[in-house]
LOROTOR-481258 format. One record per residue (C-alpha): residue number from 0; x, y, z. Coordinates in steps of 0.05 Angstrom, whole numbers, plus 5000, padded with zeros to 4 digits. Layout:
+-----+------+-------+------+
: num : east : north :   up :
+-----+------+-------+------+
: NUM :    X :     Y :    Z :
...
+-----+------+-------+------+
// end
This chain:
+-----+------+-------+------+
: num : east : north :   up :
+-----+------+-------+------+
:   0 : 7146 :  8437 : 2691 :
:   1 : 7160 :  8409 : 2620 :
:   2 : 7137 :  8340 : 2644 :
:   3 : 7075 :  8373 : 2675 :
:   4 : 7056 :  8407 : 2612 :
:   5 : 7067 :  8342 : 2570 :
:   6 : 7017 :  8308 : 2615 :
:   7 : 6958 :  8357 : 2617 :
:   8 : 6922 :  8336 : 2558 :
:   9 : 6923 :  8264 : 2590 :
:  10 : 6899 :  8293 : 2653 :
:  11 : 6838 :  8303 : 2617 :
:  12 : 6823 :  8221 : 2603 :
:  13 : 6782 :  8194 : 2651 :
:  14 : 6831 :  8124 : 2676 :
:  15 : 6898 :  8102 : 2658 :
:  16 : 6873 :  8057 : 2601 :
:  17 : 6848 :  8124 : 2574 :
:  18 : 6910 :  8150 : 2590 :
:  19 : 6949 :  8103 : 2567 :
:  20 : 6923 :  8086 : 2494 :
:  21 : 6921 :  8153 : 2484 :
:  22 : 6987 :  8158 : 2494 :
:  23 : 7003 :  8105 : 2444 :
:  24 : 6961 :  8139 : 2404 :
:  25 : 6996 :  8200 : 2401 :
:  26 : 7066 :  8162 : 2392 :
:  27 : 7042 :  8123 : 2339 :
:  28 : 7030 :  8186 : 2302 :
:  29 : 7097 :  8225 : 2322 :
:  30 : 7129 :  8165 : 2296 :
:  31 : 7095 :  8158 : 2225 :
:  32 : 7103 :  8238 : 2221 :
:  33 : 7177 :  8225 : 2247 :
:  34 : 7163 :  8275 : 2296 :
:  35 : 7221 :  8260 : 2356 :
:  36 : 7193 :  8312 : 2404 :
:  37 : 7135 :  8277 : 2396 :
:  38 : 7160 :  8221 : 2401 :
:  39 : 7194 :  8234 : 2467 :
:  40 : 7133 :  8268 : 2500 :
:  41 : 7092 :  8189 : 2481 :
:  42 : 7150 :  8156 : 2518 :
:  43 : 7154 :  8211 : 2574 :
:  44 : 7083 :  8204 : 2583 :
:  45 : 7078 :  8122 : 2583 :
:  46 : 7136 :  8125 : 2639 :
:  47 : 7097 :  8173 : 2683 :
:  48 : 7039 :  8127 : 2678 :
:  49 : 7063 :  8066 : 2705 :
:  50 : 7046 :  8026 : 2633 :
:  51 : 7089 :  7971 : 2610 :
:  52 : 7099 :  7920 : 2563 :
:  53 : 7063 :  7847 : 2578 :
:  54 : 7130 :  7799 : 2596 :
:  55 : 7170 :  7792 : 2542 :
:  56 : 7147 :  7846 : 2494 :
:  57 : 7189 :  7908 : 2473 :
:  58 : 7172 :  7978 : 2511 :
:  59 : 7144 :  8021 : 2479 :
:  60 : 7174 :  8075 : 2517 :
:  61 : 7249 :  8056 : 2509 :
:  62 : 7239 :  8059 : 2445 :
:  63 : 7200 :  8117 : 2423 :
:  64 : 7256 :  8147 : 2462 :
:  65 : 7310 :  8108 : 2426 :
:  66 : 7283 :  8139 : 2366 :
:  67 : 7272 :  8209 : 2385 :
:  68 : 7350 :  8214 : 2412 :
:  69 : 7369 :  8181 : 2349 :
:  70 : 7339 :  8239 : 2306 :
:  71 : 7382 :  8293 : 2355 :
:  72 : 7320 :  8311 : 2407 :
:  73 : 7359 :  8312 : 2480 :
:  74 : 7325 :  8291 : 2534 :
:  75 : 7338 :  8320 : 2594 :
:  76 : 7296 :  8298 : 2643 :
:  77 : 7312 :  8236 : 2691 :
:  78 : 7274 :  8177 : 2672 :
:  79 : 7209 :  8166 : 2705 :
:  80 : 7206 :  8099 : 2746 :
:  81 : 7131 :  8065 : 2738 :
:  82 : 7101 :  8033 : 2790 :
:  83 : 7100 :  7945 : 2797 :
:  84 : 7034 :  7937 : 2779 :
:  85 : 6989 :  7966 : 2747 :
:  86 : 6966 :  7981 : 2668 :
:  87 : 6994 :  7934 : 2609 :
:  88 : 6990 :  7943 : 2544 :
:  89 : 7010 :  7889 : 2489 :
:  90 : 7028 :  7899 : 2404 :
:  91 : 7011 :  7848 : 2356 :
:  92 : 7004 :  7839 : 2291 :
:  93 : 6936 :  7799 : 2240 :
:  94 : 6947 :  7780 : 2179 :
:  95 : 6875 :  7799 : 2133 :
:  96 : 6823 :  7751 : 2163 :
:  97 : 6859 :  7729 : 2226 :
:  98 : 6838 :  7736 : 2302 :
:  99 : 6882 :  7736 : 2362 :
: 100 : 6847 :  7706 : 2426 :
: 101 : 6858 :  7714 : 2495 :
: 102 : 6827 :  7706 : 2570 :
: 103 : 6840 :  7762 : 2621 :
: 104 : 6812 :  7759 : 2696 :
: 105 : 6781 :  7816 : 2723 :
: 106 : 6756 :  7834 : 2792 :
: 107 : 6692 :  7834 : 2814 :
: 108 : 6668 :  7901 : 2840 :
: 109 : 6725 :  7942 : 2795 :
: 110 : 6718 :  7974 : 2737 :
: 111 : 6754 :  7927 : 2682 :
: 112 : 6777 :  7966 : 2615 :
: 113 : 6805 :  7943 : 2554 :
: 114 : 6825 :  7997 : 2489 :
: 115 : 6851 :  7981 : 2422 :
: 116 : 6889 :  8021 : 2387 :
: 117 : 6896 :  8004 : 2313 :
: 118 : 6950 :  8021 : 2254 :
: 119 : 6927 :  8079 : 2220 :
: 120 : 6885 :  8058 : 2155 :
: 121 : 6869 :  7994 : 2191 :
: 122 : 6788 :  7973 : 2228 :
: 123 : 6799 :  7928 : 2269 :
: 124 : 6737 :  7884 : 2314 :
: 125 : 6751 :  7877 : 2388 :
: 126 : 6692 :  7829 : 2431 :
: 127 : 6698 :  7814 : 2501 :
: 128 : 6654 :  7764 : 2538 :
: 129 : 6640 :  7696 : 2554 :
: 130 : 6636 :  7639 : 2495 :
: 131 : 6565 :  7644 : 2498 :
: 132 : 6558 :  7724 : 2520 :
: 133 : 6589 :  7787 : 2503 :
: 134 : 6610 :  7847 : 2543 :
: 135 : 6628 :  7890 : 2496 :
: 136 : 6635 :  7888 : 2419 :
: 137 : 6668 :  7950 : 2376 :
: 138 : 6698 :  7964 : 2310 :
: 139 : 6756 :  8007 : 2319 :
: 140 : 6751 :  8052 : 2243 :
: 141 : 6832 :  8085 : 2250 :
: 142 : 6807 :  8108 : 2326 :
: 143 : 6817 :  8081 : 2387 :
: 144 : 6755 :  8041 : 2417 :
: 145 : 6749 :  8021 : 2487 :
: 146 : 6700 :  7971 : 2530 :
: 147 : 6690 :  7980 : 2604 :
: 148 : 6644 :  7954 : 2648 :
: 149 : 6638 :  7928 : 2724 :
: 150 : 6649 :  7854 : 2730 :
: 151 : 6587 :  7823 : 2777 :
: 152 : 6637 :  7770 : 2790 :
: 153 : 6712 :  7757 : 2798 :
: 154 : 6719 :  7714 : 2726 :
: 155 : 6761 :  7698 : 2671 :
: 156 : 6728 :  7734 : 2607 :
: 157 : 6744 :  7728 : 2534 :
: 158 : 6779 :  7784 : 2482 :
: 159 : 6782 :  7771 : 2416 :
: 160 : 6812 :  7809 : 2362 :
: 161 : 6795 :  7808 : 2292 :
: 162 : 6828 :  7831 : 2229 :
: 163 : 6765 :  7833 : 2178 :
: 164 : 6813 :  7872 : 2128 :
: 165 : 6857 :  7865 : 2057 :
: 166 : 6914 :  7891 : 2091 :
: 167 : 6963 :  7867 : 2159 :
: 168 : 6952 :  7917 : 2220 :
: 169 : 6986 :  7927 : 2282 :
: 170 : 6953 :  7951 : 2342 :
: 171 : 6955 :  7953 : 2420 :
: 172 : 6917 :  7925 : 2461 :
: 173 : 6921 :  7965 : 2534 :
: 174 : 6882 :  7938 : 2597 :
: 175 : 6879 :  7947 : 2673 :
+-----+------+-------+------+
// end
């Protein structure tokens, strides 16, 4: 019932990548409020989503919930168990003036998403697209931003993330 109440407000997002970054979202702020419940119900809700790490990156999950037992929250529930496949999300971190770069295939036919969710204080510029085309281009201003579209064909595409700022940030980076 607990777990069910935790996950209502993410009922409301429209697909997992929804779902999912704001999830992180949410954690991201339990944790700089260090709010363990909060903490816990981020985890919970990442776990009953199916999201995990890309391979070899730290879960996000574990240790939201690392940190909320460490500041005396019990969790009682049994831990969720996600599903093979399915949503990824990645963290990373640009220094002022840097860009991270990377190709994703998506399916033709399926709706492709991509969010990024920034440090607080922190804009960050997300493109997706082709060398010579782009998808989708947004500046994420302390919110989340997300590009979807339906790929026309099965294809490699482009995202790009840009740190136009004084400052380091970390953000996600959640797809499908």
């Amino acid at each position: 019932m607990l777990l069910l109440a935790l996950l209502a407000p993410l009922a409301m997002a429209d697909t997992p990548v929804d779902s999912i970054s704001l999830a992180i979202s949410r954690g991201i702020a339990a944790e700089a409020a260090r709010d363990g419940r909060g903490m816990l119900a981020a985890a919970r809700s990442l776990e009953a989503l199916g999201a995990k790490p890309r391979a070899g990156e730290a879960d996000l999950a574990e240790y939201w919930r690392n940190r909320a037992l460490a500041r005396g929250v019990r969790d009682k529930a049994p831990p969720v168990r996600g599903r093979v496949l399915g949503p990824a999300y990645s963290r990373g971190v640009l220094a002022p003036g840097a860009a991270l770069s990377t190709e994703q295939v998506f399916l033709a036919g399926q709706k492709a998403e991509i969010a990024l969710v920034p440090q607080a204080g922190r804009s960050l510029t997300i493109r997706v697209g082709t060398v010579d085309k782009a998808i989708c281009e947004r500046v994420s201003a302390n919110v989340r931003v997300k590009c979807d579209w339906i790929p026309t064909f099965t294809r490699r595409v482009q995202i790009r993330v840009a740190n136009n700022g004084a400052a380091p940030a970390l953000y996600y980076l959640v797809s499908n």
